[in-house]
VOKOLDO-399672 format. One line per 10 residues: number of its first residue (from 1); their letters; for each residue x, y, z of N, C-alpha, C. Coordinates in steps of 0.05 Angstrom, whole numbers. Atoms other than C-alpha are relative to their C-alpha. Last residue first. Layout:
% VOKOLDO-399672
NUM = A = X:Y:Z:X:Y:Z:X:Y:Z; ...
% end
This chain:
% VOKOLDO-399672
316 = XXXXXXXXXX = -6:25:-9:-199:-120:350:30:-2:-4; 3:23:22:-192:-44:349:-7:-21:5; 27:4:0:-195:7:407:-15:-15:-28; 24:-11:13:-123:6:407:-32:-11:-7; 18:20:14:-75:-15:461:-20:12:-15; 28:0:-8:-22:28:474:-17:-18:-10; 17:-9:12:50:7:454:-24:-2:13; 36:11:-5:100:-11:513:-18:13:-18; -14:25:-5:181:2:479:-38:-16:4; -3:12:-34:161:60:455:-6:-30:6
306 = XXXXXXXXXX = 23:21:3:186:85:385:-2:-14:30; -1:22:-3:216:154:386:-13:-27:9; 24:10:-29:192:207:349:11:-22:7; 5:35:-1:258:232:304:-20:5:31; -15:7:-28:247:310:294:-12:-31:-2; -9:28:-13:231:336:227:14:-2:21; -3:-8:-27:222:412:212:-2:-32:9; -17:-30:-2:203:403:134:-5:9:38; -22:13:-19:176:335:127:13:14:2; 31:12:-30:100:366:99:31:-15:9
296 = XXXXXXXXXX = 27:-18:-23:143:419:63:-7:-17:12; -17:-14:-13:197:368:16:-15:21:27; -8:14:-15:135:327:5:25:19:15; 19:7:-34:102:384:-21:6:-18:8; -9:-17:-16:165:397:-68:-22:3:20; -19:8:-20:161:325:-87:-1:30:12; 8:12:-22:85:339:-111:25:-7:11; 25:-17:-18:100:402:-152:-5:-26:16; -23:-8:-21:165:363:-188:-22:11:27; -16:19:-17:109:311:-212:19:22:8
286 = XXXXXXXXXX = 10:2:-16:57:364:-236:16:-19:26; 8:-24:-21:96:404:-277:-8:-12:26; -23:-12:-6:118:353:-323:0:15:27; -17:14:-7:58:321:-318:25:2:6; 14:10:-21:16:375:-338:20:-18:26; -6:-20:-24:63:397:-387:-8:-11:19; 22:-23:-4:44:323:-419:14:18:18; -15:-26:-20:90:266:-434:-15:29:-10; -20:-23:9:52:216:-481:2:26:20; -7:-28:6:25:151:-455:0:25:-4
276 = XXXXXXXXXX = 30:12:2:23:75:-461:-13:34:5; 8:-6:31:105:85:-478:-29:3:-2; 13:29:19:125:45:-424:-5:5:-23; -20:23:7:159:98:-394:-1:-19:-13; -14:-9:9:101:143:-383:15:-12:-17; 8:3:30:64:90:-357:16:16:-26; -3:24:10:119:95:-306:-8:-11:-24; -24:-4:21:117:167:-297:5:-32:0; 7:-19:14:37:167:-277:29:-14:-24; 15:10:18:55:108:-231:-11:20:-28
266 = XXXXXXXXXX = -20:19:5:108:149:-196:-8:-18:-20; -21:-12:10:61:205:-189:22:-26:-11; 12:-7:29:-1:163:-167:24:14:-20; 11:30:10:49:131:-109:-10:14:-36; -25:-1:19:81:207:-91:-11:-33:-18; 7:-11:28:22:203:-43:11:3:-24; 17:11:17:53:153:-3:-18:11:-26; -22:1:12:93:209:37:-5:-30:-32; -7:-26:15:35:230:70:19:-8:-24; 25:3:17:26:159:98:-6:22:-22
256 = XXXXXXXXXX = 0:19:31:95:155:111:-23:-6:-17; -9:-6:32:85:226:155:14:-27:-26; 7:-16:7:28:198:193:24:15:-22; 10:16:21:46:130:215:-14:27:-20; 22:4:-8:105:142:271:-28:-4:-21; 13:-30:3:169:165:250:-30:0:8; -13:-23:-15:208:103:274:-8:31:-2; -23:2:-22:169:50:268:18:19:14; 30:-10:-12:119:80:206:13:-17:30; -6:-27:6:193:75:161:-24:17:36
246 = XXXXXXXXXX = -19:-5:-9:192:-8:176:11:42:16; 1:5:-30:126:-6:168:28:2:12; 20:-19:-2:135:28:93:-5:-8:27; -29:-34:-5:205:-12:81:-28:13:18; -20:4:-26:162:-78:99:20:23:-3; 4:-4:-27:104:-57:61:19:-11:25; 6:-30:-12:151:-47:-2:-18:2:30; -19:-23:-12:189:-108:8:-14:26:0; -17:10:-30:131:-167:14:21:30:10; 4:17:-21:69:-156:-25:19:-3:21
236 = XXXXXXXXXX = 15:-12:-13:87:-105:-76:-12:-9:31; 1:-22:-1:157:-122:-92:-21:9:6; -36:-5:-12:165:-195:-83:-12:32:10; 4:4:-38:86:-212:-96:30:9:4; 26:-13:-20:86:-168:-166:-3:-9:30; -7:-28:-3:152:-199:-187:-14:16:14; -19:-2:-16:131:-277:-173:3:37:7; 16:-2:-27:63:-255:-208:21:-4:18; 21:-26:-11:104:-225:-267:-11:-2:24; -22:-19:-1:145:-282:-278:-1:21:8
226 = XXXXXXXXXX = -5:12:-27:89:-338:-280:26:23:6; 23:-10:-24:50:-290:-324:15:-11:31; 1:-29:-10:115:-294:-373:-18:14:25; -27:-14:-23:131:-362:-367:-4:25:8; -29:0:17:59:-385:-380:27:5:7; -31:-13:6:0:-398:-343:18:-4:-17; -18:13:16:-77:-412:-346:45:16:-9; -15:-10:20:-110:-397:-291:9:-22:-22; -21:7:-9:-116:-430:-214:17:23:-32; -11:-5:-16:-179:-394:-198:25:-1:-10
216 = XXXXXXXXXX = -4:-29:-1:-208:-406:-259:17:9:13; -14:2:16:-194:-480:-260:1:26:-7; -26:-1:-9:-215:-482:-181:14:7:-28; -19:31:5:-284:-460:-199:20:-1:7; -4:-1:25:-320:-383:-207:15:-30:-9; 17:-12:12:-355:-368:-142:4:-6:-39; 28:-3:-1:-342:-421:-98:-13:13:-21; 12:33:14:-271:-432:-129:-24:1:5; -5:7:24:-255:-360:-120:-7:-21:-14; 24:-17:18:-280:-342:-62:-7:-16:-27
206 = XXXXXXXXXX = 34:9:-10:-242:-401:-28:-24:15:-18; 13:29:20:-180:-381:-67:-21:-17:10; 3:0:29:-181:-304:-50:-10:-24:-17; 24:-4:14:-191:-325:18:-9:9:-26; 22:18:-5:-129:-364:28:-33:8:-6; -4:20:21:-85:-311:-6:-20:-22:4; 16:-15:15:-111:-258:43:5:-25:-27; 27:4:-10:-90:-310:98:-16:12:-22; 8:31:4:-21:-318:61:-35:-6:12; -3:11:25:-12:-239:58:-9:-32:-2
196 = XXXXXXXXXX = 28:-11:6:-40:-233:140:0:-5:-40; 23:7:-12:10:-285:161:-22:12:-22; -4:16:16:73:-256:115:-29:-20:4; 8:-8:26:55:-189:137:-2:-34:-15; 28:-19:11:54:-198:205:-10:-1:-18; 25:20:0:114:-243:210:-31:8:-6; 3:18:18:157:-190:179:-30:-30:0; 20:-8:25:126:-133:225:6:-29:-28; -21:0:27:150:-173:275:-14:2:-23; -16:27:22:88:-177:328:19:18:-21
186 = XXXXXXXXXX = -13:25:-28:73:-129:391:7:-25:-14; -8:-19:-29:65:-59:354:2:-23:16; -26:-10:-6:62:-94:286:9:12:20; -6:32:-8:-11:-111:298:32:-6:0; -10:7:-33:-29:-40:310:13:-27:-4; -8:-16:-13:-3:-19:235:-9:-6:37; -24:15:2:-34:-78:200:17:15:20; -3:39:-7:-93:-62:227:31:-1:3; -2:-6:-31:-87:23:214:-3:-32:14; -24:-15:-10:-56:6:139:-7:2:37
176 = XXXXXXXXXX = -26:20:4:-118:-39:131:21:-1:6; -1:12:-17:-173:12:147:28:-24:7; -6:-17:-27:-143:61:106:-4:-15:24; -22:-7:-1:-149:20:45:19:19:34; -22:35:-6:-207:-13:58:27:5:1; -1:16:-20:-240:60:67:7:-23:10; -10:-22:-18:-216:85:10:-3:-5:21; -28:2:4:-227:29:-36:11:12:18; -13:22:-15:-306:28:-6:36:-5:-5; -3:-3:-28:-305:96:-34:1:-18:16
166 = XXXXXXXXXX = -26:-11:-11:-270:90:-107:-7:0:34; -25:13:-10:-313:38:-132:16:11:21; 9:25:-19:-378:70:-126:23:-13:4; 1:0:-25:-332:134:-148:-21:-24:24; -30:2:-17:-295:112:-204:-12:6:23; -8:27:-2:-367:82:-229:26:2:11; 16:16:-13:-401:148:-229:13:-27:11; 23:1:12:-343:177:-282:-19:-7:35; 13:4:-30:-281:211:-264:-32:-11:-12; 14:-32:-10:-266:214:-345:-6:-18:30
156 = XXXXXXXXXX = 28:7:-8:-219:159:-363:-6:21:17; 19:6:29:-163:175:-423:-26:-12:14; 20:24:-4:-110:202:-373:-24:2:-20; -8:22:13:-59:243:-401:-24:-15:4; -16:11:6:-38:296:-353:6:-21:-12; -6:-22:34:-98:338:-337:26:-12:-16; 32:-16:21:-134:292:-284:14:4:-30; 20:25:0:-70:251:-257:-23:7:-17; -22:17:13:-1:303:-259:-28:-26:-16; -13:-8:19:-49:362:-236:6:-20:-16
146 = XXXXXXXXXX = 34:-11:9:-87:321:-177:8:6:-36; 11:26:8:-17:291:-162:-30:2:-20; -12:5:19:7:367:-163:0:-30:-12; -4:-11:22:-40:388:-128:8:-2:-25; 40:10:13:-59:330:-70:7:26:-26; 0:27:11:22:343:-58:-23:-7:-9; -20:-1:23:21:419:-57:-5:-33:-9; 17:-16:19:-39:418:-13:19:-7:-19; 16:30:9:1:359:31:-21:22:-20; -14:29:18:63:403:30:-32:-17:3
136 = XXXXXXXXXX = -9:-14:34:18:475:50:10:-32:-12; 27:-3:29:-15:433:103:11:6:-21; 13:39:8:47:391:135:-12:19:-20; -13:17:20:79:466:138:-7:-28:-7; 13:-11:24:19:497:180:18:-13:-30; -20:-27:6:37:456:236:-14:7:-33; 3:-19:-7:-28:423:270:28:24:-12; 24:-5:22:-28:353:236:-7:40:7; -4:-5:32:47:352:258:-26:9:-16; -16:-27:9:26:362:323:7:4:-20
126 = XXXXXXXXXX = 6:-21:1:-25:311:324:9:25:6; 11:-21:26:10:258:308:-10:25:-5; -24:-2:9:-13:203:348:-1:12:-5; -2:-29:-11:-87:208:397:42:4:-7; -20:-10:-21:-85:138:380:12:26:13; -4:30:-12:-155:118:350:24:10:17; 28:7:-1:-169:191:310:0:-24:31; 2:-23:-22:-98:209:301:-27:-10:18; -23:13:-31:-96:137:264:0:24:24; 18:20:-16:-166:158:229:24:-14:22
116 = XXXXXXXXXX = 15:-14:-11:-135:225:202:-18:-11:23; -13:-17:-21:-70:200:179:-25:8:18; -18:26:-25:-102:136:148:13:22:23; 9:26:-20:-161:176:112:12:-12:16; 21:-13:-5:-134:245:83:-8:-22:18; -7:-20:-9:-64:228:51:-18:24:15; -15:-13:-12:-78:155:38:9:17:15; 4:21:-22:-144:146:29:32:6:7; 17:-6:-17:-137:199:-23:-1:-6:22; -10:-38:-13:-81:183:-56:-13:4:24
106 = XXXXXXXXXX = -20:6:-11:-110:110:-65:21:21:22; 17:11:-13:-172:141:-100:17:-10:26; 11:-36:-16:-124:181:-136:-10:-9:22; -27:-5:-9:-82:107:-158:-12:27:7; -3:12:-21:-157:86:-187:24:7:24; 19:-1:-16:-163:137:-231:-2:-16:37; -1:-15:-5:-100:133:-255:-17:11:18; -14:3:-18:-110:59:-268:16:28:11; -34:-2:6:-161:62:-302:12:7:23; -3:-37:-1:-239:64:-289:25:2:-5
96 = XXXXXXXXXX = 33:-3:19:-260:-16:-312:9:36:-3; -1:7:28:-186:-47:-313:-14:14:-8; -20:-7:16:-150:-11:-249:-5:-4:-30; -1:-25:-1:-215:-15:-212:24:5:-22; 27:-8:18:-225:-95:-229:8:35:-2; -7:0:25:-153:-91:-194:-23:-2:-17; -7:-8:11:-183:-53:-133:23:0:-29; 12:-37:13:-228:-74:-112:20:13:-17; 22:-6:16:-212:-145:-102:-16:17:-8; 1:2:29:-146:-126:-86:-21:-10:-19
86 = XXXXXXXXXX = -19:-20:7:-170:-85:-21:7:-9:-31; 25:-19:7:-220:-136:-6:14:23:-17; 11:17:18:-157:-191:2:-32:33:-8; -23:12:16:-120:-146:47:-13:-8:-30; -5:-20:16:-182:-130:84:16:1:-24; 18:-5:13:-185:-200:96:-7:23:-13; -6:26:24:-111:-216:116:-30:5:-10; -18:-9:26:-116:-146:162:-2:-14:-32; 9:-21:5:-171:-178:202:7:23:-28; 23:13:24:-132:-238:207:-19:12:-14
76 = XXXXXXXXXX = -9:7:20:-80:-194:235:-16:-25:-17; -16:-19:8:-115:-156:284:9:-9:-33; 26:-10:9:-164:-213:308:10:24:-12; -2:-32:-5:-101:-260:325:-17:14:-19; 23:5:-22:-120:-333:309:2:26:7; 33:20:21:-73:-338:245:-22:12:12; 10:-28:2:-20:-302:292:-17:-3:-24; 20:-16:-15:-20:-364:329:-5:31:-2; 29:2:7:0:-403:273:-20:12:17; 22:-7:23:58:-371:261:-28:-2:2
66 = XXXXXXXXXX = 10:-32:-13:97:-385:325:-15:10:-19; 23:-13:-22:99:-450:299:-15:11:9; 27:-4:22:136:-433:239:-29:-4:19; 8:30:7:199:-434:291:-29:10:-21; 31:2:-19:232:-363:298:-3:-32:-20; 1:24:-16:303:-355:277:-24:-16:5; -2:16:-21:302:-292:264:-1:-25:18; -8:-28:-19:329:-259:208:-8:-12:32; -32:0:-1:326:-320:168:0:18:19; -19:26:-2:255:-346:187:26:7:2
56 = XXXXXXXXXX = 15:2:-32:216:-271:185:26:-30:12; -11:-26:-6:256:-261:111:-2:3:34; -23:2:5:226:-327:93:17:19:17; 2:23:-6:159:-309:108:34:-6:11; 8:-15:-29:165:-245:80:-3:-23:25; -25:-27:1:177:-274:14:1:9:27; -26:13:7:128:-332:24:29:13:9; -5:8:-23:73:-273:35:22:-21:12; -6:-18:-11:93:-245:-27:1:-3:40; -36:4:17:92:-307:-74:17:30:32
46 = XXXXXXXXXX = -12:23:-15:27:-323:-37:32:5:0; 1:1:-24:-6:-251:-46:19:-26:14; -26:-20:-2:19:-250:-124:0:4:36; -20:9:-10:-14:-326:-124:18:30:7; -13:38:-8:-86:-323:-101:30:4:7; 12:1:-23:-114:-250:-124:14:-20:21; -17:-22:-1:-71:-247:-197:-14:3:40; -21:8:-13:-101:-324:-198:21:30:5; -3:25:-31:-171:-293:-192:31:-6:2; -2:-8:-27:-152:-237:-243:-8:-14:22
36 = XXXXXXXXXX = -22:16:-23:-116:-277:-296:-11:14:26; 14:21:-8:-173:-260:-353:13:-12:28; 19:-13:-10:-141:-189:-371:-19:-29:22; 23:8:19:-73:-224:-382:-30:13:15; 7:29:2:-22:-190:-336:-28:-4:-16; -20:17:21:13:-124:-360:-11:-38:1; 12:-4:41:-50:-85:-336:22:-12:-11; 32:8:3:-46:-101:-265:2:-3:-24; -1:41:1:31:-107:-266:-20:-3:-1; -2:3:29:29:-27:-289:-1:-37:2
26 = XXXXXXXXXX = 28:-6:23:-25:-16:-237:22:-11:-25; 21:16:-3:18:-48:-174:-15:8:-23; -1:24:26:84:-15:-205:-24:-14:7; 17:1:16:66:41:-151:-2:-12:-29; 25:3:6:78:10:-98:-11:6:-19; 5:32:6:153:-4:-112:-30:0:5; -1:6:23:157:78:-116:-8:-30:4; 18:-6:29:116:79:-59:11:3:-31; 16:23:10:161:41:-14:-24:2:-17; -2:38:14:223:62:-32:-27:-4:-4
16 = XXXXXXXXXX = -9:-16:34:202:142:-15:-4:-23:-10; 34:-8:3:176:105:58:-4:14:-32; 14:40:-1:250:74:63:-35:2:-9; -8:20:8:277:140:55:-18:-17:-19; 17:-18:25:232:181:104:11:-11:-25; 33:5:-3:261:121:153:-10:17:-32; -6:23:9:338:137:130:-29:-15:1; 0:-5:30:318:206:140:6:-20:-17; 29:-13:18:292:200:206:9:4:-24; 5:-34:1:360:164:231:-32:2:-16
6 = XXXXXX = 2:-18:29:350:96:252:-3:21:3; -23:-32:-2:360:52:319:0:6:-31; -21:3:32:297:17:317:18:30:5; 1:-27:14:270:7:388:5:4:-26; -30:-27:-2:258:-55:419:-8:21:-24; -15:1:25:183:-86:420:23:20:2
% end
């Protein structure tokens, strides 16, 4: 796989992009009808995989062909089920413990689980995990997310139930990012995504009709839900993990995974915005406190460059 000619700051960037657009995933959870979550499983993955789809077609040319043999690839079908486990956890999670709760849980796995299990598997990374500036910025960042999320509004106590939920989340979540992440090392991250999205779409609606019918599955729509789930697959499904792999190309997968924590923060000041609510010191305080631990954990940046032969990982 060629190189990406990009500056590191046009990467660190693209990895900013793609947790703000991640973290509209809770306010589209909760703006769609409570009853829509099979077809919120189904079509925001189709609309997203489509998207990416497309984007794989124009840019390069490629025949649809070439698709179906990354169907059969144990990486990226792999991915397409996690994928699918991932939003079956975690939009129930966004309705039963809230969606603050859930977006920590996310944190977590994030800025503790994917850096720690990619070092883990590719022996990446591990100088940055060794400068003392990552730690202070990822203390600052787990602080001021911590801050901005606990004391800042939220109306669901950490109960028992955020954490049966929250630890399989954490581990689907982490496992998923390190899939998707080798399988992009010898396929187009577009095709990647648009495969493993349409595969996670496929098992959503098998579940779904076995367990609950196809008339469940399919919903009942309107303009507005049909407007929303386009939006939700565009933006969560297709462009933000294509800035966020795009970013994990040229900096390698440890500081965009860091840089993901800003997710709960972004979602914090969203509800915000909406009005669902009310602006808290906490919050105030707590969102500049996690950019200035981002500013620290990318403080001494040097572009890693991306090698042409990737290692093989002890994955399927």
């Amino acid at each position: 796989m060629a190189p990406v000619d990009a500056r590191p700051g046009l990467a660190v960037g693209a990895a900013g992009l793609a947790a703000l657009l991640w973290s509209t995933y809770y306010p589209f959870v909760l703006a769609l009808p409570p009853g829509e979550a099979l077809p919120i499983l189904v079509f925001a993955p189709i609309f997203g995989g489509l998207c990416s789809l497309t984007i794989h077609v124009i840019s390069r040319g490629s025949p649809l062909r070439a698709l179906g043999r990354d169907a059969g690839n144990a990486r990226i079908g792999g991915a397409g089920l996690l994928f699918f486990a991932f939003n079956a956890l975690a939009i129930p999670a966004a309705r039963l413990v809230g969606a603050v709760n859930t977006s920590l849980v996310v944190l977590a796995s994030d800025l503790l689980g994917t850096p720690f299990l990619y070092y883990a598997i590719w022996r990446d990374g591990g100088e940055r995990l060794k400068r003392r500036s990552f730690w202070i910025g990822v203390g600052l960042i787990g602080a001021g997310a911590a801050l901005a999320i606990l004391a800042g509004g939220t109306t669901e106590p950490v109960s028992t139930a955020t954490i049966a939920i929250g630890i399989p989340l954490f581990v689907v979540n982490s496992a998923l990012i390190l899939l998707l992440d080798a399988a992009i090392r010898s396929r187009p991250m577009s095709a990647v995504l648009a495969v493993a999205f349409l595969l996670a779409a496929a098992a959503a609606a098998a579940v779904g009709t076995v367990v609950a019918g196809p008339r469940a599955m399919l919903g009942v729509w309107d303009v507005r839900t049909a407007v929303l789930l386009v939006a939700f697959g565009i933006t969560n499904f297709s462009a933000a993990p294509l800035l966020f792999f795009w970013s994990v190309r040229t900096l390698s997968l440890v500081l965009p995974s860091v840089l993901q924590a800003a997710i709960p923060v972004f979602t914090l000041l969203l509800v915000l915005a909406l009005g669902l609510q009310p602006v808290t010191v906490f919050a105030a305080v707590g969102a500049p406190l996690a950019f200035v631990g981002a500013l620290a954990a990318i403080g001494g940046l040097r572009r890693t460059p991306v090698r042409e032969a990737a290692p093989i990982a002890p994955v399927p």
